[in-house]
C-alpha positions as CSV (number, residue, x, y, z in Angstrom):
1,X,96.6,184.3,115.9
2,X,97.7,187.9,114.9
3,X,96.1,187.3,111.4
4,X,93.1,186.6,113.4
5,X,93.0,189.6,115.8
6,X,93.7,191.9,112.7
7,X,90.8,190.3,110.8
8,X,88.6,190.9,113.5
9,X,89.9,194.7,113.8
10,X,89.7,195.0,109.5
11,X,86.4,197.1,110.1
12,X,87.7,199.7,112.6
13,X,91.3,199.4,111.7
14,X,92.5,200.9,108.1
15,X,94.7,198.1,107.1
16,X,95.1,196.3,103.9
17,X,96.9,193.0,102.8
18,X,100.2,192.9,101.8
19,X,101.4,191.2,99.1
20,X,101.2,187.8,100.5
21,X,97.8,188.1,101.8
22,X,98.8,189.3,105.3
23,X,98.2,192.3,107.6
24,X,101.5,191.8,108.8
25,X,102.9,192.6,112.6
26,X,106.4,193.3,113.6
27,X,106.5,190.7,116.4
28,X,110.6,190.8,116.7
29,X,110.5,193.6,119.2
30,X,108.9,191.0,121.8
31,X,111.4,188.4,121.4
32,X,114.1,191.0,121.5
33,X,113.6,194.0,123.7
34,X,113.2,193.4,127.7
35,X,110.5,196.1,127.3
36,X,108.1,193.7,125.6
37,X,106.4,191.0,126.9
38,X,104.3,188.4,125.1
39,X,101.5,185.6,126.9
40,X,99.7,183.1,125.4
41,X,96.6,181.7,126.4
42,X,96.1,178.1,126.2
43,X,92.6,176.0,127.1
44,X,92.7,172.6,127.3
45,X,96.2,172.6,125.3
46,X,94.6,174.6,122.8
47,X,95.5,178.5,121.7
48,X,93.2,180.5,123.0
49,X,94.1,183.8,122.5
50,X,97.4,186.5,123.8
51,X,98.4,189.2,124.9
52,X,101.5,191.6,124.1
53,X,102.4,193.9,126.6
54,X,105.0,197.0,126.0
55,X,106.7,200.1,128.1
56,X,105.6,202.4,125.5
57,X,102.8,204.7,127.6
58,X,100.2,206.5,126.2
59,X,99.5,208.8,129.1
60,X,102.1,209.0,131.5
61,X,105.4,207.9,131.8
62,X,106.6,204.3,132.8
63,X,103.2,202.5,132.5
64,X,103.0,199.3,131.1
65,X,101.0,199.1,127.8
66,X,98.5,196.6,126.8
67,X,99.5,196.8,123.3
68,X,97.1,193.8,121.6
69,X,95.3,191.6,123.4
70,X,92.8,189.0,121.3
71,X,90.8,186.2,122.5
72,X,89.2,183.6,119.8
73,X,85.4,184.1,119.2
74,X,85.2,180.2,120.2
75,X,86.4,181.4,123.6
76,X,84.3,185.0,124.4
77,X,82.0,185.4,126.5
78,X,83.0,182.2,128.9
79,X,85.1,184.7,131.4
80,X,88.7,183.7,129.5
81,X,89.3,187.3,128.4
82,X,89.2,188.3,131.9
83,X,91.0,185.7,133.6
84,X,93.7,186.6,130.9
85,X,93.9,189.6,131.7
86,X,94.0,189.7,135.4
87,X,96.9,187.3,135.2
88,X,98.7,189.6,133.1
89,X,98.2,192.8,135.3
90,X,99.5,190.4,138.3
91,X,102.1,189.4,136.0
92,X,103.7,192.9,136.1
93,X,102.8,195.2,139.0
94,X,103.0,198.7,138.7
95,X,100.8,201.4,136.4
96,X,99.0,200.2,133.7
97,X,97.3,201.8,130.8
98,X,94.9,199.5,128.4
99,X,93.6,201.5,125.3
100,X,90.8,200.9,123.1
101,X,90.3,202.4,119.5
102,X,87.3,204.5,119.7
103,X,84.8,202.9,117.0
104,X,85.9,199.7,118.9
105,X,82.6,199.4,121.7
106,X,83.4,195.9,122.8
107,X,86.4,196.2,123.4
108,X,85.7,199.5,125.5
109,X,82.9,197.3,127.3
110,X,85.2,194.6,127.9
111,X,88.0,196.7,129.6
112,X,85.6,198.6,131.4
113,X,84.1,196.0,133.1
114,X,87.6,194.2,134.1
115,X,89.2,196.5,134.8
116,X,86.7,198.2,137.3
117,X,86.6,194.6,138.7
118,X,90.4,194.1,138.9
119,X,90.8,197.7,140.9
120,X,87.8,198.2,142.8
121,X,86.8,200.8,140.3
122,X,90.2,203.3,140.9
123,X,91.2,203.8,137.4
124,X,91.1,206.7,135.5
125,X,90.3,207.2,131.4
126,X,91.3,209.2,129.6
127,X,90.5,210.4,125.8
128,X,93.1,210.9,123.3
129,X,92.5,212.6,120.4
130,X,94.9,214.6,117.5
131,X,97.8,212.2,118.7
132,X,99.5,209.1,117.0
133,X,97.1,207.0,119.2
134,X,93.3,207.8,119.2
135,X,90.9,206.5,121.4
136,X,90.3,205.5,125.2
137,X,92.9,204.7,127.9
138,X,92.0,203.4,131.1
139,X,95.1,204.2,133.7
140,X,95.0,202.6,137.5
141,X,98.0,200.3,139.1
142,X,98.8,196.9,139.3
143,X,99.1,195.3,142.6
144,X,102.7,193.8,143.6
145,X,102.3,190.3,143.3
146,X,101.3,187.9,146.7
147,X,104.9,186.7,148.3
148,X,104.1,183.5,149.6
149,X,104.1,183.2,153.8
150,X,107.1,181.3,155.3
């Protein structure tokens, strides 16, 4: 599915294919590092889409990243994306920060809208600009997760 997300990216994104006719994505740091965390989205048994999730903030320190996140196109627009990503936020409580490339308008749509939905609209963005990482950050916090009554 990463082939996938980077195709849909190829426009915004100045990547070319390698050799083998790949964009290529170091995924061995999510298998291997306690740092990085990887879900994948299933409907009806079926991939659906993922999301990988690093320690490596943008803004401030100790904020979980949403690093990629990509839903199919077979899947938009049906409230998936946001179901996804609601799950992962309860997943891992504590400050988030979710950046979006700035030619990238859905995706800026997209995280707006959750993520104003998922916090009651307390979250702060940010622009970066003249860094490693251009574009729009939204920060706010995770809730702990829901401990069961006895």
């Amino acid at each position: 599915m990463l082939e996938l997300y980077q195709h849909d990216l190829s426009d915004i994104w100045d990547q070319d294919l390698d050799a083998q006719g790949e964009y290529g994505y170091a995924l061995d740091r999510y298998g291997s590092s306690g740092a990085c965390k990887a879900f994948v989205a299933c409907v009806g048994g079926h991939y659906a889409g993922f999301a990988l999730v690093d320690r490596e903030s943008k803004v401030g320190k100790d904020a979980y990243w949403m690093d990629q996140f990509f839903i199919l196109k077979k899947y938009r627009g049906q409230g998936i994306g946001g179901a996804v990503a609601r799950t992962v936020f309860a997943a891992l409580p504590g400050a988030w920060e979710v950046g979006q490339m700035a030619r990238n308008l859905p995706a800026r749509k997209f995280w707006r809208r959750v993520i104003a939905e998922y916090t009651g609209g307390r979250y702060v963005e940010h622009e970066l600009a003249g860094g490693w990482w251009e574009g729009f950050v939204q920060c706010f916090q995770s809730p702990a997760k829901q401990q069961p009554n006895p």
